[in-house]
KEMAR-969875 format. One line per 3 residues: their letters; for each residue x, y, z of C-alpha. Coordinates in steps of 0.001 Angstrom, whole numbers. Example, Ala and Ser with C-alpha at 12.3 -4.5 7.8 and 13.67 -1.06 7.14 Angstrom:
BEGIN
AS	12300 -4500 7800  13670 -1060 7140 $
END
This chain:
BEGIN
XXX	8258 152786 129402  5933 151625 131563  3167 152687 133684 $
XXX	-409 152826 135516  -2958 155184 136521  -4368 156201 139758 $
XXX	-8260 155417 140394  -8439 156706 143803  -5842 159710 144701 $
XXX	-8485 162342 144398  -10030 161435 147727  -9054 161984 150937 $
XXX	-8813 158575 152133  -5500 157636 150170  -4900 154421 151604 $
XXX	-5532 152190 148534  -3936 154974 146256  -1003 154308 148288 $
XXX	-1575 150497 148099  -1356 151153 144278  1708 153041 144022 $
XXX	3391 150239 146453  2061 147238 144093  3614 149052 141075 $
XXX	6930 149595 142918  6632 146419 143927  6280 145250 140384 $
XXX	9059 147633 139419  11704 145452 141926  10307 142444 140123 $
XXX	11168 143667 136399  14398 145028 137935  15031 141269 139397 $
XXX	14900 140027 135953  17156 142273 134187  14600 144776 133120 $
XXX	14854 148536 133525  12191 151184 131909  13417 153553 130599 $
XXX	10513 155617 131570  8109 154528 135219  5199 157000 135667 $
XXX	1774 156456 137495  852 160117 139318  -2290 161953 137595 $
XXX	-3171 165342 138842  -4652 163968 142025  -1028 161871 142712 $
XXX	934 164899 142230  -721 167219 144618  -556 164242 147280 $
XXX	2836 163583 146313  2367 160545 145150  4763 158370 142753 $
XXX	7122 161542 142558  10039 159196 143147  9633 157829 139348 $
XXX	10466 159183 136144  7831 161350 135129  4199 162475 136001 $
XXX	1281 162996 134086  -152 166239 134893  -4022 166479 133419 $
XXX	-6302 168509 134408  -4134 170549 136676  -2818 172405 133541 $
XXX	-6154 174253 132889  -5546 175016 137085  -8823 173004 137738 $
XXX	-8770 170689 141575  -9274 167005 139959  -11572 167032 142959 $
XXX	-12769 169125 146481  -11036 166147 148151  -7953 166723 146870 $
XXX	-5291 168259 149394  -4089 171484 147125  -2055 173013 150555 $
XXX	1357 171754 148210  69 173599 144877  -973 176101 143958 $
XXX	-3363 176337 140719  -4259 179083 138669  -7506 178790 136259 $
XXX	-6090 178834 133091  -9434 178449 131667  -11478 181128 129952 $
XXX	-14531 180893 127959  -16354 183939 126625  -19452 185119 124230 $
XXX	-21557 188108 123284  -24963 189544 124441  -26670 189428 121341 $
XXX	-30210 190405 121977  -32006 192488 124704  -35492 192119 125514 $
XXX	-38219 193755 128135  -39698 191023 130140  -43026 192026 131077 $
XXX	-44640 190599 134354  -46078 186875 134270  -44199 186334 130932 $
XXX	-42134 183060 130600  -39002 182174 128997  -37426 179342 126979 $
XXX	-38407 176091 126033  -40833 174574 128689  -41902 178152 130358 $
XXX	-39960 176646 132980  -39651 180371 134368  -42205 182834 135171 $
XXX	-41418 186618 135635  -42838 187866 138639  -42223 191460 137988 $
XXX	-41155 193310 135153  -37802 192353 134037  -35120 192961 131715 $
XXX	-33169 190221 129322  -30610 189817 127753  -29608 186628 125176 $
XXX	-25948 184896 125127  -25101 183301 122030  -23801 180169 123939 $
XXX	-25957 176655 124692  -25476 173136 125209  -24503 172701 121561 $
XXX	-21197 174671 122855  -20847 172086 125838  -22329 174296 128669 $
XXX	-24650 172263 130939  -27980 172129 129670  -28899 171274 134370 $
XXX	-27125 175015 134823  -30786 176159 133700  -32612 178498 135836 $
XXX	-29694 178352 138672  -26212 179024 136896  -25120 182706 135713 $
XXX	-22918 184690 133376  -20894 187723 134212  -21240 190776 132176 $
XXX	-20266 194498 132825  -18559 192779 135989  -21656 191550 137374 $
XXX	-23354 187749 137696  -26778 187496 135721  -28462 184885 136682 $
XXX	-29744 182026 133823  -33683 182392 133199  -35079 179243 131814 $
XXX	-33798 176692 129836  -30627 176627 127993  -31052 176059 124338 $
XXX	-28710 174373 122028  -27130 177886 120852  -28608 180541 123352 $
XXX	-28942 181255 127116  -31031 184076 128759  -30045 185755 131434 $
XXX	-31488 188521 133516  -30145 191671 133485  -32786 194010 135273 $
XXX	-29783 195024 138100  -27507 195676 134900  -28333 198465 133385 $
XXX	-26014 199610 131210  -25623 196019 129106  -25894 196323 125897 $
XXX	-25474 194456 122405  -22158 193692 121828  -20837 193291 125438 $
XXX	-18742 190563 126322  -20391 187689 129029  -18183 185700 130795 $
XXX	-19212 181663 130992  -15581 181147 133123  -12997 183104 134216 $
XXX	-12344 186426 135489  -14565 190334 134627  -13862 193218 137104 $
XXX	-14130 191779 141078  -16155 188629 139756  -15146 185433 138665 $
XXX	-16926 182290 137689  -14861 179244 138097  -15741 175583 136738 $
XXX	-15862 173898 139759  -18560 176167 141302  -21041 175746 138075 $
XXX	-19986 172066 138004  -20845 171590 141553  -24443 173686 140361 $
XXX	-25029 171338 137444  -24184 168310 139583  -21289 167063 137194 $
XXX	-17703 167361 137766  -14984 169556 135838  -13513 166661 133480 $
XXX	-17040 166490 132331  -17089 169889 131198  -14203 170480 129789 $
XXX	-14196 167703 127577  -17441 168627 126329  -16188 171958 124787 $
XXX	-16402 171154 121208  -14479 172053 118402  -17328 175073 117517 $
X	-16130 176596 120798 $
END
């Protein structure tokens, strides 16, 4: 077979994706001029295939659209219509009393005003969660988002819990996907870490 990739279809301006796709049929005429016929032509990515691009070829290459992520907030989705398929979970495994003008994680980088309550995820940037999500991303637990306090360590976060009550040991936190009326999706904490999706999803490691 033969094919190419895309650089540019994830923006709105598609004019030199669409300069692409021509220059490959173009290309295709060419081969076809000589006697030569792939038996396979592809070039749409996520990006092509929710502008409809290269759809007249064999095949397309669907990427990050299969864990129902945008490849980008340029990309037109009004033809699609994605799903997160994406799901990443872990455990509260410690709960602490914060008293006032106490700090937390590496750095102190936050100060409790007031007298708080904590609780530890056993998840870190070890795992592949943004070590920038520190002291402005957040967890779900018991249905509710708990916002990150501090630092994120290599294997634990801290989050606070003080409007959560009833967590406990044990209880499952949500990093992405869906607990009770909440959801967390990875675009949002991407667009809070100032990264983008691919990033993050490739960095899930094989200890996830």
């Amino acid at each position: 077979g033969i094919f190419t990739h895309f650089h540019s279809a994830d923006e709105w301006d598609l004019s030199s994706a669409q300069k692409q796709l021509q220059d490959f049929l173009s290309f295709l005429e060419k081969l076809e001029y000589l006697g030569l016929r792939p038996s396979l032509c592809h070039i749409a990515n996520s990006a092509g295939i929710a502008h409809h691009l290269g759809e007249e070829l064999d095949m397309v290459r669907c990427g990050i659209a299969m864990y129902g992520i945008p490849p980008s907030d340029q990309t037109d989705l009004s033809s699609i219509r994605l799903r997160p398929a994406l799901s990443l979970y872990s455990t509260v495994t410690c709960i602490k009393e914060l008293p006032a003008g106490e700090t937390v994680s590496y750095g102190a980088t936050f100060q409790a005003r007031e007298n708080m309550r904590t609780a530890t995820i056993a998840f870190g940037y070890a795992d592949g969660y943004p070590r920038d999500l520190s002291n402005k991303g957040y967890v779900l637990i018991r249905g509710k988002k708990c916002p990150i306090l501090g630092r994120i360590c290599m294997d634990q976060t801290i989050v606070d819990v003080s409007q959560n009550p009833q967590v406990q040991i044990g209880d499952q936190a949500v990093l992405i996907g869906i607990q009770g009326e909440e959801k967390i999706t990875a675009q949002e904490l991407m667009s809070l870490s100032h990264t983008f999706p691919y990033e993050f999803v490739c960095g899930l490691n094989k200890r996830v």
